[in-house]
mmCIF file as Biopython writes it, N, C-alpha, C and O atoms, coordinates in Angstrom:
data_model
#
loop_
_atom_site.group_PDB
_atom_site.id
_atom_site.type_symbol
_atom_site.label_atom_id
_atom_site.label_alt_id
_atom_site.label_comp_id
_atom_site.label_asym_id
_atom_site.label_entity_id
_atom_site.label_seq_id
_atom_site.pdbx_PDB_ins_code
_atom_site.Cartn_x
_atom_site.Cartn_y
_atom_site.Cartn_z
_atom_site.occupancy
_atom_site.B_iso_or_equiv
_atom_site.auth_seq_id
_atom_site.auth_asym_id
_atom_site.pdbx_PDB_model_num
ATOM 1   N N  . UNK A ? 1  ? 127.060 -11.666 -28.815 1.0 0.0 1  A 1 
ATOM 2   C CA . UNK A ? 1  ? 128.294 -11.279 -29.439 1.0 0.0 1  A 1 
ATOM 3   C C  . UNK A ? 1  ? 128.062 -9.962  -30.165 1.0 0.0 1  A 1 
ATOM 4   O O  . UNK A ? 1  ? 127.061 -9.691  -30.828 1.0 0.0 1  A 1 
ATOM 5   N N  . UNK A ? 2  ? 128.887 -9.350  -29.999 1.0 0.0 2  A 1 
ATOM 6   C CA . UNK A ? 2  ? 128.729 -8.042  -30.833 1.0 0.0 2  A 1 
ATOM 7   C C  . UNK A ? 2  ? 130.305 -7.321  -31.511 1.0 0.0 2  A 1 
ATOM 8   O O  . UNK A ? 2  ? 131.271 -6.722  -31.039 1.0 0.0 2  A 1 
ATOM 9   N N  . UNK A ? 3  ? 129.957 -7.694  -32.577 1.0 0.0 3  A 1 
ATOM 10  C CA . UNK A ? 3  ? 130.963 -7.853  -34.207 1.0 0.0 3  A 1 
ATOM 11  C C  . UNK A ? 3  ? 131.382 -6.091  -34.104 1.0 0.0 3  A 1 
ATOM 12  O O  . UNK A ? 3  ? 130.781 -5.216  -34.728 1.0 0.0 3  A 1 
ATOM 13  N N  . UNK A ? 4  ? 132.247 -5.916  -33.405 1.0 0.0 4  A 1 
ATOM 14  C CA . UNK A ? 4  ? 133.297 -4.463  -33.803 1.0 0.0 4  A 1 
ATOM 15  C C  . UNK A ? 4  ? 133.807 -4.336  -35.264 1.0 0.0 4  A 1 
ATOM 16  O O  . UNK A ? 4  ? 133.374 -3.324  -35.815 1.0 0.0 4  A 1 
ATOM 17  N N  . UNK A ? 5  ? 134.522 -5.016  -35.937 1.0 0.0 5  A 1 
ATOM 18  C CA . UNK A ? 5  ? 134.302 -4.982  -36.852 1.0 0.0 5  A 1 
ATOM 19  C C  . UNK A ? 5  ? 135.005 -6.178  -37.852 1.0 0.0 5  A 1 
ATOM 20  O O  . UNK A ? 5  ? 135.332 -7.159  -37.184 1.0 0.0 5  A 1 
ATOM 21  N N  . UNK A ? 6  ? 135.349 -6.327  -39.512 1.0 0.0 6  A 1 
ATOM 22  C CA . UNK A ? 6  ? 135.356 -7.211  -40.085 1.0 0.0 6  A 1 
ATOM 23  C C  . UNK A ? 6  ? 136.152 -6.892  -41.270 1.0 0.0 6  A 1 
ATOM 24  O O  . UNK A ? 6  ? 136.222 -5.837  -41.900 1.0 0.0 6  A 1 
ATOM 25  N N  . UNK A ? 7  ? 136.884 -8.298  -41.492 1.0 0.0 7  A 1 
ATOM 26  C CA . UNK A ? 7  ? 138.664 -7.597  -42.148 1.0 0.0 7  A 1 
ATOM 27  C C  . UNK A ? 7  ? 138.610 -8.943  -43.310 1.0 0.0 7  A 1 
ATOM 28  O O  . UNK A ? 7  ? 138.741 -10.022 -42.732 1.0 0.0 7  A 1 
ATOM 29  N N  . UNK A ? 8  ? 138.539 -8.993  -43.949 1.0 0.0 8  A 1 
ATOM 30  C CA . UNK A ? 8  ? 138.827 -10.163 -45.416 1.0 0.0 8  A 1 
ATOM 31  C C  . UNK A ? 8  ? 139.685 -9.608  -46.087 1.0 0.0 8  A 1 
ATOM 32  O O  . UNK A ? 8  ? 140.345 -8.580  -45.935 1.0 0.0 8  A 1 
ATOM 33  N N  . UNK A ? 9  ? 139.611 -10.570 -47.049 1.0 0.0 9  A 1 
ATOM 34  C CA . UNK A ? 9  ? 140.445 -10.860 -48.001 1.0 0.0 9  A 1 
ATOM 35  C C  . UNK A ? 9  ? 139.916 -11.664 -48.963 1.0 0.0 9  A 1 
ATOM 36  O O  . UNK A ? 9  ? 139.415 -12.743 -48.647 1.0 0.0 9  A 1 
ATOM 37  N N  . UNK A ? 10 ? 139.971 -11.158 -50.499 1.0 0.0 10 A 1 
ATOM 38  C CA . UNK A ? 10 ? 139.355 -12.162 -51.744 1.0 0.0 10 A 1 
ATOM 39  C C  . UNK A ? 10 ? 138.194 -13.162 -51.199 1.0 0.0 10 A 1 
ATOM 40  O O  . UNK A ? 10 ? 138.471 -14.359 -51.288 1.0 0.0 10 A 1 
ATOM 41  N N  . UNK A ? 11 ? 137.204 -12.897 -50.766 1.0 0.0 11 A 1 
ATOM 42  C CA . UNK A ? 11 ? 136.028 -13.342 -50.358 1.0 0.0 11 A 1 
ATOM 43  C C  . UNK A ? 11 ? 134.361 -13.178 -50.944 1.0 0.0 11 A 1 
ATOM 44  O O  . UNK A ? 11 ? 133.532 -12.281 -50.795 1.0 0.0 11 A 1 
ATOM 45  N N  . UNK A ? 12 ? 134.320 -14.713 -51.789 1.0 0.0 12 A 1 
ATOM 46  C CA . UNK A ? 12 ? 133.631 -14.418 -53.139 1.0 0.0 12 A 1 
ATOM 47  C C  . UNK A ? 12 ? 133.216 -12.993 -54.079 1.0 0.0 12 A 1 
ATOM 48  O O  . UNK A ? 12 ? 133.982 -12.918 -55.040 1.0 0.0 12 A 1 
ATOM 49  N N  . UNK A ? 13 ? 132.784 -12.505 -54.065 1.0 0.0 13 A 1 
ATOM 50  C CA . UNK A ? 13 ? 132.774 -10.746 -54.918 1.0 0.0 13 A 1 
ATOM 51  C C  . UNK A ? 13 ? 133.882 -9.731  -54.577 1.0 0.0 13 A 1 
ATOM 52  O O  . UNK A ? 13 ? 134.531 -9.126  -55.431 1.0 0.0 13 A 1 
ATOM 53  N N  . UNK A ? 14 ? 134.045 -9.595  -53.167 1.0 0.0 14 A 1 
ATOM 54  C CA . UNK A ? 14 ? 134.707 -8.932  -52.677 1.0 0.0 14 A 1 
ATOM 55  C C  . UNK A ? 14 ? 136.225 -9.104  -52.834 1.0 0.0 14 A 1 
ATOM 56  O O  . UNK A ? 14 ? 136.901 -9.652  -51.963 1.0 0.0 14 A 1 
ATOM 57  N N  . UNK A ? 15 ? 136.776 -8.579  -54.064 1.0 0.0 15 A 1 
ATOM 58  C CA . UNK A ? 15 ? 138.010 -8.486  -54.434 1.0 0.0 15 A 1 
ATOM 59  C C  . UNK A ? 15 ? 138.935 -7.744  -53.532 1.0 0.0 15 A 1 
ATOM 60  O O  . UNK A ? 15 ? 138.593 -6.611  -53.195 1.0 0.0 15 A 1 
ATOM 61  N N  . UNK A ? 16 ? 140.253 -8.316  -53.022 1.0 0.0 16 A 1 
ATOM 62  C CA . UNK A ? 16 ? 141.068 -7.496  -52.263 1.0 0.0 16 A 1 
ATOM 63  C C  . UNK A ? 16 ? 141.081 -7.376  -50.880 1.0 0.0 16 A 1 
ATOM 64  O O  . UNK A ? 16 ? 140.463 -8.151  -50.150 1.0 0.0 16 A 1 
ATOM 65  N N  . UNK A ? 17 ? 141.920 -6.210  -50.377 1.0 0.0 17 A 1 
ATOM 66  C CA . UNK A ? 17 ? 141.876 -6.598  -48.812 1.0 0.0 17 A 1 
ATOM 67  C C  . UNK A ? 17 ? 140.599 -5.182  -48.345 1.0 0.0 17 A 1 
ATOM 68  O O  . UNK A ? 17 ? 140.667 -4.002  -48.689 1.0 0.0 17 A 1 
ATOM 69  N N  . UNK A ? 18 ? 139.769 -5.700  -47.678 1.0 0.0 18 A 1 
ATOM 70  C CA . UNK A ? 18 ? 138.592 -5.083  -47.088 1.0 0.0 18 A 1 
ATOM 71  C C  . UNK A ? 18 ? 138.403 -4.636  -45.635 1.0 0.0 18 A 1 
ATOM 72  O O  . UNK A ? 18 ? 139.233 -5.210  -44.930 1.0 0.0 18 A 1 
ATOM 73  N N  . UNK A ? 19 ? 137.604 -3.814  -44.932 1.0 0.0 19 A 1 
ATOM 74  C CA . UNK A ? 19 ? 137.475 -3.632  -43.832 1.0 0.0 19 A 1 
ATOM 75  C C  . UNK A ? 19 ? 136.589 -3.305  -43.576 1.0 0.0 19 A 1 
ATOM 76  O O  . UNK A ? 19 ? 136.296 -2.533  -44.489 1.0 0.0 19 A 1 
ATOM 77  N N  . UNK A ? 20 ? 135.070 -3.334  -42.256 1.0 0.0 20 A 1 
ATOM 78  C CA . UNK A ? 20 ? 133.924 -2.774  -42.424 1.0 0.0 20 A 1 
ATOM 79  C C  . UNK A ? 20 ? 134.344 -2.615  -40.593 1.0 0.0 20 A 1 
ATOM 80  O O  . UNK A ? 20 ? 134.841 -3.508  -39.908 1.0 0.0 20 A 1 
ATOM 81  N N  . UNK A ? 21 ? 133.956 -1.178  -40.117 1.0 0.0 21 A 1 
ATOM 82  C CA . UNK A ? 21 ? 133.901 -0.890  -39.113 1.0 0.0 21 A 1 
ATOM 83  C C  . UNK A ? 21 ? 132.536 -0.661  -38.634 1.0 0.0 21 A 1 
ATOM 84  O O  . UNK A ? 21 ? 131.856 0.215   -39.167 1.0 0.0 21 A 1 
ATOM 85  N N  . UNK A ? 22 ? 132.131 -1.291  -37.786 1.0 0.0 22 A 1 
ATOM 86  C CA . UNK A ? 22 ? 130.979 -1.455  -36.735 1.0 0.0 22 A 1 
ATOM 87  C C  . UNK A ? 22 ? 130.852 -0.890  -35.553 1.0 0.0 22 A 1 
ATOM 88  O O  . UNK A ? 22 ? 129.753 -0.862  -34.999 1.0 0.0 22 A 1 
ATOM 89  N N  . UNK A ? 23 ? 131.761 -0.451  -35.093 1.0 0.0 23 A 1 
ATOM 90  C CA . UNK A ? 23 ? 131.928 -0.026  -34.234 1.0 0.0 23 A 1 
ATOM 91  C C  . UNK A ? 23 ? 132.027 2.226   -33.884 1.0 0.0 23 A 1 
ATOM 92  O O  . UNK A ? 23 ? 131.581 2.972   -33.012 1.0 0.0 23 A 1 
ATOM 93  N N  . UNK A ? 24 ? 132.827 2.411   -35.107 1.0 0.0 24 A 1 
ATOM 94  C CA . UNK A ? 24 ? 132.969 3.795   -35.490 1.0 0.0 24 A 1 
ATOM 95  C C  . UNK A ? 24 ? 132.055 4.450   -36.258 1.0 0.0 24 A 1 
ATOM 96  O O  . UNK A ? 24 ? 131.110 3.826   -36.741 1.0 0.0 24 A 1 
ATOM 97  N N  . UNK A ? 25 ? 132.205 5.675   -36.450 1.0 0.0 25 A 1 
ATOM 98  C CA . UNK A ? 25 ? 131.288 6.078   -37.885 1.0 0.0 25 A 1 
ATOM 99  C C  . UNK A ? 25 ? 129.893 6.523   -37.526 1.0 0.0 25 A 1 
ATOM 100 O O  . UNK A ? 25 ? 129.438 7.037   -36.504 1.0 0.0 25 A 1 
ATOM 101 N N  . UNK A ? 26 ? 129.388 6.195   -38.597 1.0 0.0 26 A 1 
ATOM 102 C CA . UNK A ? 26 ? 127.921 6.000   -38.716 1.0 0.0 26 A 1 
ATOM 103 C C  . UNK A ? 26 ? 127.195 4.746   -38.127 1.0 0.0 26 A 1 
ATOM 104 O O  . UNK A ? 26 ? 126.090 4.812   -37.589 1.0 0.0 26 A 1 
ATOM 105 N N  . UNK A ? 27 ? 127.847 3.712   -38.263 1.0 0.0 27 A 1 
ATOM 106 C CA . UNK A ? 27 ? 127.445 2.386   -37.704 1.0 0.0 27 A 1 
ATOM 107 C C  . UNK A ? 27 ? 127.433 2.172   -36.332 1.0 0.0 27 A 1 
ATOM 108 O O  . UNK A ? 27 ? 126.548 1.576   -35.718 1.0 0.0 27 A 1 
ATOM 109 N N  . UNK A ? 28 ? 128.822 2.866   -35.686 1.0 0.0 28 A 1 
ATOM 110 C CA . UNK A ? 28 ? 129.007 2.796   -34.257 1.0 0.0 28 A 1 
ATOM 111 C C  . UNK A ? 28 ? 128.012 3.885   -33.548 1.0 0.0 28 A 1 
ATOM 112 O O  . UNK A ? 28 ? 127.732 3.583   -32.388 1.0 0.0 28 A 1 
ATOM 113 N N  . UNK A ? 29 ? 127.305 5.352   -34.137 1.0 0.0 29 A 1 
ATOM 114 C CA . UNK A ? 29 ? 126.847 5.767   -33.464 1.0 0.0 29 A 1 
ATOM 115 C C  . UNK A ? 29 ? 125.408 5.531   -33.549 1.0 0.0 29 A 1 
ATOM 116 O O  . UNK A ? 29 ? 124.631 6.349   -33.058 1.0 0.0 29 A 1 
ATOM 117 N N  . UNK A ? 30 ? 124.896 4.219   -34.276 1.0 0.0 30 A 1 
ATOM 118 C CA . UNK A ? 30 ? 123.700 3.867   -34.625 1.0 0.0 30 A 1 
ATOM 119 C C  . UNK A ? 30 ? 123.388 3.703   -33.494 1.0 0.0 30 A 1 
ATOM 120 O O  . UNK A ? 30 ? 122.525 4.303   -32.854 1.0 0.0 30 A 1 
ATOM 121 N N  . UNK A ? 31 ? 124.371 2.519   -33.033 1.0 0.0 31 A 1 
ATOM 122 C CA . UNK A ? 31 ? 123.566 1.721   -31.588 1.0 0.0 31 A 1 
ATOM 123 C C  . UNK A ? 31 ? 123.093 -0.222  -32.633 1.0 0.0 31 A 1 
ATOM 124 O O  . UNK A ? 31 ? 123.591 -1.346  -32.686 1.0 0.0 31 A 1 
ATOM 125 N N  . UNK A ? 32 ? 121.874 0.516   -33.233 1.0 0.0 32 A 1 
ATOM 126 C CA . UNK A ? 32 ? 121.483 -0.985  -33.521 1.0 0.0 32 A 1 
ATOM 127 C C  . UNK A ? 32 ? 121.229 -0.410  -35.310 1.0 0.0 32 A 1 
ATOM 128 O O  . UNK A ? 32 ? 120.966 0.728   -35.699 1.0 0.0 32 A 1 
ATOM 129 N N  . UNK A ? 33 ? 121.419 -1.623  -36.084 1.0 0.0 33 A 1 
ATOM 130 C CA . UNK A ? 33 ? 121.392 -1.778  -37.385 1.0 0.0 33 A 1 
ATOM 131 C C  . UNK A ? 33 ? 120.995 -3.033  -38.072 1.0 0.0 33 A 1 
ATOM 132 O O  . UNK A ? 33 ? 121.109 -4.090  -37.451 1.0 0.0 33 A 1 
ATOM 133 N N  . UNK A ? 34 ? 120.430 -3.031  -39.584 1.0 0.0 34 A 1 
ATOM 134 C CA . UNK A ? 34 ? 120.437 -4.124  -39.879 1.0 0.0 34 A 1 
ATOM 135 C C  . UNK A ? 34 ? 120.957 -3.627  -41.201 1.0 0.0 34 A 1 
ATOM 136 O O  . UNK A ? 34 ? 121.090 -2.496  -41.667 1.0 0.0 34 A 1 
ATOM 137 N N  . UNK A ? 35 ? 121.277 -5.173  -41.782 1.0 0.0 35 A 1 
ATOM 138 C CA . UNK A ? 35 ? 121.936 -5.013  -42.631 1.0 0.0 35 A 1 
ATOM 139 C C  . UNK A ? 35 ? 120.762 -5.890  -43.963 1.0 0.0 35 A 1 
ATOM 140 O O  . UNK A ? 35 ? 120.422 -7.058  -43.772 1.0 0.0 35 A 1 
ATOM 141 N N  . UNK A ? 36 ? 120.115 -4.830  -45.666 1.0 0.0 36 A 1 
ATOM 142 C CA . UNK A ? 36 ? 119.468 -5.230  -46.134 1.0 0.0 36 A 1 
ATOM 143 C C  . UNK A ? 36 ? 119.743 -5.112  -47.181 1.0 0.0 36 A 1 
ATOM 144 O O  . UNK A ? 36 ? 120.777 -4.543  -47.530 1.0 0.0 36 A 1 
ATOM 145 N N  . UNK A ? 37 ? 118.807 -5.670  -48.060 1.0 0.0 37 A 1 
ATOM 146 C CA . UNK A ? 37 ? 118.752 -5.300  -49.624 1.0 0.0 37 A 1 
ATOM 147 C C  . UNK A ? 37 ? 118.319 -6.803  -50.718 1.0 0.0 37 A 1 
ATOM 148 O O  . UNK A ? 37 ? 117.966 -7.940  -50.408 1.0 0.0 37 A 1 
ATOM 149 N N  . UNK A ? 38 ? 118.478 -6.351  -51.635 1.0 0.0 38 A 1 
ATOM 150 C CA . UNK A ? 38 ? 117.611 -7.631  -52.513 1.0 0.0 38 A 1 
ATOM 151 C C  . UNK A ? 38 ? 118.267 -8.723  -52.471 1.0 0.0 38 A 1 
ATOM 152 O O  . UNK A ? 38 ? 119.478 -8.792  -52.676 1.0 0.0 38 A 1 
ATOM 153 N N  . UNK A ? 39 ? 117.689 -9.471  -52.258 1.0 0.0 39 A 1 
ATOM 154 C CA . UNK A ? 39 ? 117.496 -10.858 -52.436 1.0 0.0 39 A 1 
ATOM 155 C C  . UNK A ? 39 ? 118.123 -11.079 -54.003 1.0 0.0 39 A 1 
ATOM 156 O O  . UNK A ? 39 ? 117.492 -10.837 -55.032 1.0 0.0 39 A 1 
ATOM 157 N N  . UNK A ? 40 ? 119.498 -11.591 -53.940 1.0 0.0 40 A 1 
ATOM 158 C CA . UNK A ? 40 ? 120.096 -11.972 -55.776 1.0 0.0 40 A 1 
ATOM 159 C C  . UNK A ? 40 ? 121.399 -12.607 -55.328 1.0 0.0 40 A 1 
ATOM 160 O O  . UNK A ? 40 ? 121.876 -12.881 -54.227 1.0 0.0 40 A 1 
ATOM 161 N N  . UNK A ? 41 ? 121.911 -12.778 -56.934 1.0 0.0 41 A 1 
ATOM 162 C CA . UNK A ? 41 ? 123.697 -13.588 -56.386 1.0 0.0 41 A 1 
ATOM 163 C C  . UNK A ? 41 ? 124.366 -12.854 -56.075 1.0 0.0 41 A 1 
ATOM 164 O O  . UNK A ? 41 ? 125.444 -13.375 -55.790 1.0 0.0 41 A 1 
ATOM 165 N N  . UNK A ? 42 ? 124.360 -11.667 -55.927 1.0 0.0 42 A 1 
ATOM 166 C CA . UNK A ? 42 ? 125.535 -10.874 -56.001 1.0 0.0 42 A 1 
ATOM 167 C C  . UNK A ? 42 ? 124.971 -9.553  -54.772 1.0 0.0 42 A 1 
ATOM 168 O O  . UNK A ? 42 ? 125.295 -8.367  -54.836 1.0 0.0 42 A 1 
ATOM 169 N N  . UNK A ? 43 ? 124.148 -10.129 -53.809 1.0 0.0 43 A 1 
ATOM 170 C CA . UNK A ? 43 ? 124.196 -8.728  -52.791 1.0 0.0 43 A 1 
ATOM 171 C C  . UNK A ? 43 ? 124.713 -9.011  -51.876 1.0 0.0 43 A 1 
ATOM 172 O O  . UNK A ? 43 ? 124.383 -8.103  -51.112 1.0 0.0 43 A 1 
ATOM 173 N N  . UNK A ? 44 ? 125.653 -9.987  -51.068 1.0 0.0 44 A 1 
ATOM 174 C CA . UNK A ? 44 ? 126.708 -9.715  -50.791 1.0 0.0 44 A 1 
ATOM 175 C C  . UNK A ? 44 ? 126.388 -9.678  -49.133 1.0 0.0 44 A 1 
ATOM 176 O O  . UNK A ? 44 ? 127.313 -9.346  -48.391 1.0 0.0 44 A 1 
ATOM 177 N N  . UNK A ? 45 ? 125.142 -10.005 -48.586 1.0 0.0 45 A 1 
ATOM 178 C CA . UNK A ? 45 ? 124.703 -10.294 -47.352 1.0 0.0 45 A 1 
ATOM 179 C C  . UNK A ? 45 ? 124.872 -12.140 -46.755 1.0 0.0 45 A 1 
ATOM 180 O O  . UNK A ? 45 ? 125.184 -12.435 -45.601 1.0 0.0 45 A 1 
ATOM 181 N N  . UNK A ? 46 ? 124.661 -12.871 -47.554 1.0 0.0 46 A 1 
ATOM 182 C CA . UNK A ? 46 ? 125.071 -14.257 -46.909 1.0 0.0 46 A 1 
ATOM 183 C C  . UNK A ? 46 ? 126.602 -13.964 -47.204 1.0 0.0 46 A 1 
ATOM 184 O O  . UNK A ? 46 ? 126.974 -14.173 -46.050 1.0 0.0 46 A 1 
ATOM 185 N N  . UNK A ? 47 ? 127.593 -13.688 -47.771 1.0 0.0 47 A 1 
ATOM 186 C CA . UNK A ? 47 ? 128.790 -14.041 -47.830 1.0 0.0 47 A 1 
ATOM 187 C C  . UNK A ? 47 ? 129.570 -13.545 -46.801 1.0 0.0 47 A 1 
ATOM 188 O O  . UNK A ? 47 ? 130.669 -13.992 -46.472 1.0 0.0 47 A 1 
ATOM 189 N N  . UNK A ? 48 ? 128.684 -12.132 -46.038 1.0 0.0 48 A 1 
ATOM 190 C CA . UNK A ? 48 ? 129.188 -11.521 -45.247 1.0 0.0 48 A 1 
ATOM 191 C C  . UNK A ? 48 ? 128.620 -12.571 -43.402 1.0 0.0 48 A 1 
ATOM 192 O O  . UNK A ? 48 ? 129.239 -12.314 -42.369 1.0 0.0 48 A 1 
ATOM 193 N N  . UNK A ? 49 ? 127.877 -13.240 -43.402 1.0 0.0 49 A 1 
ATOM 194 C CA . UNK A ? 49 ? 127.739 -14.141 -42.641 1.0 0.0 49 A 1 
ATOM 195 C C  . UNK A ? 49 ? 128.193 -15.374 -42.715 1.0 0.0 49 A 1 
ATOM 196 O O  . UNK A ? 49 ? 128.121 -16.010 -41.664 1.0 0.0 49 A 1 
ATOM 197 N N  . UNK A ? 50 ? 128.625 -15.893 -43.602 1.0 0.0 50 A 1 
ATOM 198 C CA . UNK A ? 50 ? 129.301 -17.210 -44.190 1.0 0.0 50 A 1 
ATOM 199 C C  . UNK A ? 50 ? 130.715 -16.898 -43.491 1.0 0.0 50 A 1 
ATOM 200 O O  . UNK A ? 50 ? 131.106 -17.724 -42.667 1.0 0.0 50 A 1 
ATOM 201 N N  . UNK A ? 51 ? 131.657 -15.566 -43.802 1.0 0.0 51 A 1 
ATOM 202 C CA . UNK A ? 51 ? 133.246 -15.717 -44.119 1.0 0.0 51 A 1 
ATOM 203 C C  . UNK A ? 51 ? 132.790 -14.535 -42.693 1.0 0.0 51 A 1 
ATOM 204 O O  . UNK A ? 51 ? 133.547 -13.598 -42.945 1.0 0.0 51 A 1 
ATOM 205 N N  . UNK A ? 52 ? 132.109 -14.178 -41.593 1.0 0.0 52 A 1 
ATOM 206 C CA . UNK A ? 52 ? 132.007 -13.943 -40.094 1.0 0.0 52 A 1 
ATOM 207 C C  . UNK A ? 52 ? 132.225 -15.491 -39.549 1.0 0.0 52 A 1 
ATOM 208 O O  . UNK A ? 52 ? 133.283 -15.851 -39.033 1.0 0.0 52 A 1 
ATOM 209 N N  . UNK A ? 53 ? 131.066 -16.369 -39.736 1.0 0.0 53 A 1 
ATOM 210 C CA . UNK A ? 53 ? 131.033 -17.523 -39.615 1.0 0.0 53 A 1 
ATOM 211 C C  . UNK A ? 53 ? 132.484 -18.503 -39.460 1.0 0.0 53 A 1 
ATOM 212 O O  . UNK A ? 53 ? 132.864 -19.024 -38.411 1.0 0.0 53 A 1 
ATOM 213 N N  . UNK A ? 54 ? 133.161 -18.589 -40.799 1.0 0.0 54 A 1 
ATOM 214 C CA . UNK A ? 54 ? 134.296 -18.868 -41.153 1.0 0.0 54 A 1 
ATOM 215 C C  . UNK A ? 54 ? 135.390 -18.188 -39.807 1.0 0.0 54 A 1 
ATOM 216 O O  . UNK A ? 54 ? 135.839 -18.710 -38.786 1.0 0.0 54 A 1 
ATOM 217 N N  . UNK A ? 55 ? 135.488 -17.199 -40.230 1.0 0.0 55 A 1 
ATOM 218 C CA . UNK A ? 55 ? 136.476 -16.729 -39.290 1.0 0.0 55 A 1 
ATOM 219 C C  . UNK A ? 55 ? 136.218 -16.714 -37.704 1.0 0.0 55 A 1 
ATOM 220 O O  . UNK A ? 55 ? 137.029 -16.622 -36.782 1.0 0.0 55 A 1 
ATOM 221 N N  . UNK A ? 56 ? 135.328 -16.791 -37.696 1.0 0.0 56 A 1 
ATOM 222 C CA . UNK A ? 56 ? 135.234 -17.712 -36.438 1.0 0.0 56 A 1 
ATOM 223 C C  . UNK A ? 56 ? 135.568 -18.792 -35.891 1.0 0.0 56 A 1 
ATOM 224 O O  . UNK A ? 56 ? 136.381 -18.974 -34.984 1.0 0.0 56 A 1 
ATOM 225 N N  . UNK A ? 57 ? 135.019 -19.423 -36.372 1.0 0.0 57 A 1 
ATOM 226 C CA . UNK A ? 57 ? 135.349 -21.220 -36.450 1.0 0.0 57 A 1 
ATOM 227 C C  . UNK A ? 57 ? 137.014 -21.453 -36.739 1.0 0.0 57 A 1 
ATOM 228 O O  . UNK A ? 57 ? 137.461 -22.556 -36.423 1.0 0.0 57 A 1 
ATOM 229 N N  . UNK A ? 58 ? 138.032 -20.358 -37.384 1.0 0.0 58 A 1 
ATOM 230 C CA . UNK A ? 58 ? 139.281 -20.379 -37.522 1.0 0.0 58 A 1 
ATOM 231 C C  . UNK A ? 58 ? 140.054 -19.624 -36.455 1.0 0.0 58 A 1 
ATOM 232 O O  . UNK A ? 58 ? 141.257 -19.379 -36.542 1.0 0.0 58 A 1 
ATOM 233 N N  . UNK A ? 59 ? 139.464 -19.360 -35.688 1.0 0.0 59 A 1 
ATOM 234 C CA . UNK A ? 59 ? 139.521 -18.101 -34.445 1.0 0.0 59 A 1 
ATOM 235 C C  . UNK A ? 59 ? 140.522 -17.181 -35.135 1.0 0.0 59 A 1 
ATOM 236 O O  . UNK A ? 59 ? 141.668 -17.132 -34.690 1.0 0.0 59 A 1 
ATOM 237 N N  . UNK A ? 60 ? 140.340 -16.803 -35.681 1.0 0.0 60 A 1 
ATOM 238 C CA . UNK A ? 60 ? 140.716 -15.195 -36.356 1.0 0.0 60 A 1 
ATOM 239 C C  . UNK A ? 60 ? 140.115 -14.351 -35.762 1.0 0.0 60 A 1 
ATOM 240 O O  . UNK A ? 60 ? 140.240 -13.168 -36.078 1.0 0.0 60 A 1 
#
């Protein structure tokens, strides 16, 4: 599967309506990426696999 990109709404930290493009940009002309950073409550990497997850399973 390969995630073009990702659209929420009020999704734990992430206040408001959001958008992350994967596909365009900097990201789209990567090719391949990962996504990092510290390990805490608030960095914002499981929530972004949790509410992918989610919206999946809701076929959104």
């Amino acid at each position: 599967m390969k995630i073009l990109s990702l659209s929420g709404e009020n999704l734990a930290s992430l206040t408001g309506q959001f958008t992350i493009d994967f596909a365009g940009g900097a990201l789209g002309a990567a090719g391949l990426f990962a996504i990092t950073g510290n390990t805490r409550a608030d960095g914002g990497k499981s929530t972004r696999d949790i509410g992918s997850v989610w919206m999946e399973a809701c076929g959104v």
